[in-house]
C-alpha positions in Angstrom: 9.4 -30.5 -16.9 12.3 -28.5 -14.8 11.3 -26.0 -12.5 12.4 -23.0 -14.5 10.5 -24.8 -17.8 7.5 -24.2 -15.9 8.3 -20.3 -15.0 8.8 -19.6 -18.5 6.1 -21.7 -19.8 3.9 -19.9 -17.4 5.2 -16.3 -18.6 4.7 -16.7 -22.2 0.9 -17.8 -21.0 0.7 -14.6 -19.3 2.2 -12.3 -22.1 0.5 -14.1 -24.4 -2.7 -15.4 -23.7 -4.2 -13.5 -20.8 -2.9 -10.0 -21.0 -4.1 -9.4 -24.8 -7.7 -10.8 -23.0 -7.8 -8.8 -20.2 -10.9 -7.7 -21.4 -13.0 -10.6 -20.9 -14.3 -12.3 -18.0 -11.6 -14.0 -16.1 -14.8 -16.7 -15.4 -14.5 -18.0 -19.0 -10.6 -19.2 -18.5 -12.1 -21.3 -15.7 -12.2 -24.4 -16.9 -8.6 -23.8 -19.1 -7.0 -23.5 -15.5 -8.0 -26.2 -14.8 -7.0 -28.2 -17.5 -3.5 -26.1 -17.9 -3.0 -27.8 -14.3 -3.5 -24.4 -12.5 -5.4 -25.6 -9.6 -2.4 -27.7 -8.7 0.2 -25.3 -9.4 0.7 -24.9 -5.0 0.8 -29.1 -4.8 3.7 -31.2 -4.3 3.9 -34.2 -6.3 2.5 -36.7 -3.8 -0.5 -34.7 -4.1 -0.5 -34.8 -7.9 1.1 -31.2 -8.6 4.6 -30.7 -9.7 6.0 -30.4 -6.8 7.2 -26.6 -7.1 9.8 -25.2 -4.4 8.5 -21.7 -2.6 10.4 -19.8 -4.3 9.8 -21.3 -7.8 6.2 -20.8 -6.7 6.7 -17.3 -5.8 8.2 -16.8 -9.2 5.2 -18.0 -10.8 2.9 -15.5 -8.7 4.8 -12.9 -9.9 4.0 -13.8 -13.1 0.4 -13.5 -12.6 1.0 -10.9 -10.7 1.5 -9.2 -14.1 -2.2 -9.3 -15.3 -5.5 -8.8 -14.1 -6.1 -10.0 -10.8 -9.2 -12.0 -11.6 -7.5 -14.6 -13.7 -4.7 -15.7 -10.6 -8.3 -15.0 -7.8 -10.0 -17.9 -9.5 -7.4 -20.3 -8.4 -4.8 -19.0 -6.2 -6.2 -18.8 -2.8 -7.4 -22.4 -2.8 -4.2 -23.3 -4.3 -1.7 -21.6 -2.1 -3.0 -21.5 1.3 -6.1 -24.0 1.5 -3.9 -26.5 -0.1 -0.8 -26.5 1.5 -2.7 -26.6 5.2 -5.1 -29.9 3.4 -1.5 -31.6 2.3 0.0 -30.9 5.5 -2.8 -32.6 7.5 -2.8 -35.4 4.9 -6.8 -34.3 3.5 -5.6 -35.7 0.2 -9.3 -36.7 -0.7 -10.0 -32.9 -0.7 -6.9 -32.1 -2.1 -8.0 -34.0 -5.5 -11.1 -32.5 -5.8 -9.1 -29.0 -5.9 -6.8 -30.2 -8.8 -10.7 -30.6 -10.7 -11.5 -27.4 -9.9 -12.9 -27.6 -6.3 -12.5 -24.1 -4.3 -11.9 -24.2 -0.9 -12.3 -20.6 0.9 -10.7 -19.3 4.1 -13.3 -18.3 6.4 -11.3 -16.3 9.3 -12.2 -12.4 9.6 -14.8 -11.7 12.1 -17.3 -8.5 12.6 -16.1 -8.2 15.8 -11.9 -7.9 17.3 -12.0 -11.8 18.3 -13.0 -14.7 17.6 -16.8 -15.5 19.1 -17.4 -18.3 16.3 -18.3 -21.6 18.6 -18.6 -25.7 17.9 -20.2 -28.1 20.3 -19.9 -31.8 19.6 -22.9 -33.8 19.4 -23.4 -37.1 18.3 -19.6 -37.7 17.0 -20.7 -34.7 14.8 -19.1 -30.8 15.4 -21.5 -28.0 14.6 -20.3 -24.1 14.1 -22.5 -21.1 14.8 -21.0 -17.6 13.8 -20.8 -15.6 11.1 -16.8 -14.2 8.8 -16.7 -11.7 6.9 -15.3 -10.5 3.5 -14.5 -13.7 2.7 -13.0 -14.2 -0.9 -14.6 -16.5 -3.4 -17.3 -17.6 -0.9 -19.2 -17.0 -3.7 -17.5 -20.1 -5.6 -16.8 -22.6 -3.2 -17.4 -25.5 -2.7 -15.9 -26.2 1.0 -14.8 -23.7 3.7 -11.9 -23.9 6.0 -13.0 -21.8 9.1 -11.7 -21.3 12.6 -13.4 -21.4 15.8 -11.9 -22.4 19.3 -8.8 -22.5 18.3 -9.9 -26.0 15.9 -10.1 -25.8 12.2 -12.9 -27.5 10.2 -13.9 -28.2 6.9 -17.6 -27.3 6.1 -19.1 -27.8 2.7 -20.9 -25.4 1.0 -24.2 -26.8 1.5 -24.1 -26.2 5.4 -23.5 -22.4 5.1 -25.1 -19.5 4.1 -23.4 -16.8 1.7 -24.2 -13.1 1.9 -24.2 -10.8 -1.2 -20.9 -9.8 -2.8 -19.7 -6.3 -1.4 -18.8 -3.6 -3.8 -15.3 -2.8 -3.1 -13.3 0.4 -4.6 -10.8 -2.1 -6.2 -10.1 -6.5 -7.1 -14.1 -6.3 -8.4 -13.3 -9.7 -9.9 -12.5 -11.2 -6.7 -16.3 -11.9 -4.9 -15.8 -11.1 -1.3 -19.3 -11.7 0.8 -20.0 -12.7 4.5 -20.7 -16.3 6.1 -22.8 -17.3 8.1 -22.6 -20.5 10.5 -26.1 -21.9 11.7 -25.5 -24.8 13.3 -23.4 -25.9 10.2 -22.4 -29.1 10.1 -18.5 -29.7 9.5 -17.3 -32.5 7.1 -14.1 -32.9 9.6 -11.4 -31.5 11.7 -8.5 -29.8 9.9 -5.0 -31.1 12.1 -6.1 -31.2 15.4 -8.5 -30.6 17.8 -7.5 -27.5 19.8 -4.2 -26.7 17.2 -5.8 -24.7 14.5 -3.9 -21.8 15.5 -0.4 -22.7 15.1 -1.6 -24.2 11.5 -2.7 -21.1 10.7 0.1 -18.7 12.0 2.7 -21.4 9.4 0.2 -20.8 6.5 -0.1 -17.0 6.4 3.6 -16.6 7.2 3.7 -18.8 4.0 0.5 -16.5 2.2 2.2 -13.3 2.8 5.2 -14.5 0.5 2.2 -15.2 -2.2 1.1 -11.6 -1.6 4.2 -9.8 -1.8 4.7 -12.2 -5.1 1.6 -10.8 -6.9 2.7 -7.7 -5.8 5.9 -7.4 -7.0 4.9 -9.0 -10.4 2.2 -6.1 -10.3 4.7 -3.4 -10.0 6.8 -5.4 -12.8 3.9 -4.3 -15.3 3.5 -0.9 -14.1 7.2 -0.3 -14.9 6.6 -1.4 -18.3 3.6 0.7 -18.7 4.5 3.6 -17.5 7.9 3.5 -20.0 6.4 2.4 -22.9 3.9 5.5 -22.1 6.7 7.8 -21.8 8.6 6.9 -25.1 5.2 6.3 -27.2 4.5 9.9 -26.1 7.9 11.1 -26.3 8.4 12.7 -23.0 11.0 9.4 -22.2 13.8 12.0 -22.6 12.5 14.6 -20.0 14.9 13.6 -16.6 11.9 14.2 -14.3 9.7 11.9 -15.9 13.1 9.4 -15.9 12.9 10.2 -12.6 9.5 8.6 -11.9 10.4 5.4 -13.5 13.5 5.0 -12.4 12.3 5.4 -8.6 9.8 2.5 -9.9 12.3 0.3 -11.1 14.6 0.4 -8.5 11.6 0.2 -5.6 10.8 -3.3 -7.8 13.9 -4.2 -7.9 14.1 -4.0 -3.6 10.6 -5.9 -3.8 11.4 -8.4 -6.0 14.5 -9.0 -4.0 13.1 -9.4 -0.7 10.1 -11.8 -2.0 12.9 -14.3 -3.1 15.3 -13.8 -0.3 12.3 -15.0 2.0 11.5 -17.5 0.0 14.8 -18.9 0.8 14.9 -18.8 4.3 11.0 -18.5 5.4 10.4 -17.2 8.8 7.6 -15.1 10.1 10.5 -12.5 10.3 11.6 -12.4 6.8 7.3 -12.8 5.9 6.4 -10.1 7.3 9.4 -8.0 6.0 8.8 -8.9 2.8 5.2 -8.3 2.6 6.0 -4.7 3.8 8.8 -3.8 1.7 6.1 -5.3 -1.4 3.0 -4.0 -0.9 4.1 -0.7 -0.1 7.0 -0.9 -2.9 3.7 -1.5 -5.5 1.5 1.2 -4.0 4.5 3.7 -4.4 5.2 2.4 -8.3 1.1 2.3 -8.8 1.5 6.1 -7.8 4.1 6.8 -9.7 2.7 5.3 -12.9 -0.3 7.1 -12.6 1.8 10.1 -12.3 3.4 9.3 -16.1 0.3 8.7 -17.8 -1.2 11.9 -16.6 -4.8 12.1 -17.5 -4.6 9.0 -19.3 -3.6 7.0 -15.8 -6.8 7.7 -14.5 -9.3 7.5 -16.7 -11.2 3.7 -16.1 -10.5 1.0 -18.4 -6.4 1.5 -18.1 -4.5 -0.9 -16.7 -2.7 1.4 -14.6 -5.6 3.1 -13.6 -7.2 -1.0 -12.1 -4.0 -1.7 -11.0 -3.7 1.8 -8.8 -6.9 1.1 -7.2 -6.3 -2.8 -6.7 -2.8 -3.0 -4.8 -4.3 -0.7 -2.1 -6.2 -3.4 -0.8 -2.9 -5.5 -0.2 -2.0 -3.5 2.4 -4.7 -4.9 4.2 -5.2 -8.8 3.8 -2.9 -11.1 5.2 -2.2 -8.6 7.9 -2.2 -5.0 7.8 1.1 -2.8 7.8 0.5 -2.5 11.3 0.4 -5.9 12.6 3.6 -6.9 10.2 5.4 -4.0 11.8 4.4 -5.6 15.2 5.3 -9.3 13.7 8.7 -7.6 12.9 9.3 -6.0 15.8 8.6 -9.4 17.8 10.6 -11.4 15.8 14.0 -9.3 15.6 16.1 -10.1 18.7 19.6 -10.2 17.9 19.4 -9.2 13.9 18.2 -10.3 10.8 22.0 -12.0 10.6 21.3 -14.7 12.7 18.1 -16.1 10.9 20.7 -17.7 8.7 23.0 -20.4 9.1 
């Protein structure tokens, strides 16, 4: 199937089979995402996916971006960022188990400002001691990528122990809890010992195109909400209200845009820009919409109303405003020009 088969094959699922089901639990598509071949949507085909480009990928998160956040939460993460840094260091044994269903969570954030999560070798065997926290879908995982020492390692689920879920103010269908090392044992090294940090820095400048992807797709529903509002109640032909959505549009338009152009020519440069230009772009057309509907926008069980409350939280994951701004500011020397050829 081409590339652009599977964009609009994954579309009309989205239109059509989980935005009239937003209502149910996003746990009982589980095992359909797995058989649709959603947990290898991020492999190439040497790792039995389809082999996707990133910015046929980023088209499809777009798409999901259109829906409920739970449905793309059950699968994405593992998908997009676990699996591309398994592929790259050839864990292809792991990499199988995903494309069954197997989650593999990123266990990174701290409670403190650094890194004090440790390993010590002993026996031919690496043990980690610490504790990350809000770490999503530690809940359903079955391995954990985590960081300490500048060395990644993979630690099944067995050696850890998972807090409870937090209550957040938005992405409720996304379990985010603490972990906690304890002389954990880890299955392996991930890449190599004493290199973990450059793997990571290549896979968030890749997972911030994902995040500006959902968010663009978010703000590509909001638009549509917020007009089909406007002309169902009839207040379509008032210019200030045009106004709103026109803003909406055109600040999707600049998101969608960027998301692609980066996706083209990825660089922690054009990542970070990106992510900026989206996640804001969404929070501003979340606002907007809101503003439409009136009353309506905020009363809970809309979907502008979940969607207003979940984007704010992209602003935050996969590096805040202010550490893209600093990303951006590090990485522009002689203009965005001469990142191309």
């Amino acid at each position: 199937m081409a590339n652009q088969e599977i964009i609009n094959s994954v579309t009309d699922y989205v239109t059509t089979r989980l935005i009239p089901n937003e209502h149910k639990n996003p746990e009982v598509f589980r095992q359909e995402f797995i058989d649709t071949g959603f947990f290898k949507i991020g492999h190439s085909e040497n790792a039995g996916g389809i082999g996707l480009s990133l910015e046929d990928l980023i088209r499809v998160q777009m798409q999901f971006g259109r829906t409920k956040l739970g449905f793309r939460n059950i699968f994405s993460t593992t998908t997009t960022l676990a699996s591309w840094m398994l592929e790259q260091t050839g864990n292809f044994d792991i990499l199988n188990e995903v494309g069954k269903g197997a989650v593999v969570s990123m266990a990174y954030t701290e409670p403190e400002k650094t890194s004090l999560t440790t390993y010590e070798s002993r026996l031919g065997n690496n043990f980690i001691n610490g504790t990350k926290r809000y770490i999503s879908n530690s809940v359903h995982a079955r391995y954990f990528i985590t960081f300490a020492k500048d060395t990644l390692f993979l630690v099944p689920r067995k050696e850890v122990k998972v807090g409870s879920n937090y209550e957040k103010m938005g992405q409720e269908l996304n379990p985010v809890a603490d972990v906690y090392f304890d002389n954990s044992k880890a299955n392996r090294i991930i890449g190599e010992k004493g290199r973990g940090l450059r793997l990571s820095t290549d896979a968030f400048t890749r997972g911030r195109l994902i995040v500006s992807a959902v968010c663009t797709g978010m703000a590509m529903r909001l638009c549509d909400e917020m007009t089909a509002y406007a002309k169902e109640r009839d207040v379509f032909k008032h210019q200030l209200v045009q106004g709103l959505i026109a803003e909406a549009v055109a600040k999707t338009f600049a998101a969608k845009s960027s998301v692609i152009e980066a996706a083209k020519n990825l660089t922690p440069l054009n990542s970070s820009c990106a992510k900026l230009i989206c996640t804001n772009a969404a929070n501003e057309v979340a606002d907007n919409a809101v503003q439409v509907l009136g009353g309506y926008g905020y009363m809970r069980g809309h979907i502008v109303e979940e969607f207003y409350r979940d984007i704010r939280l992209f602003r935050l994951y996969e590096g805040t405003d202010e550490i893209q701004k600093l990303t951006i500011a590090k990485n522009y020397k002689q203009g965005i020009i001469n990142e191309y050829p």
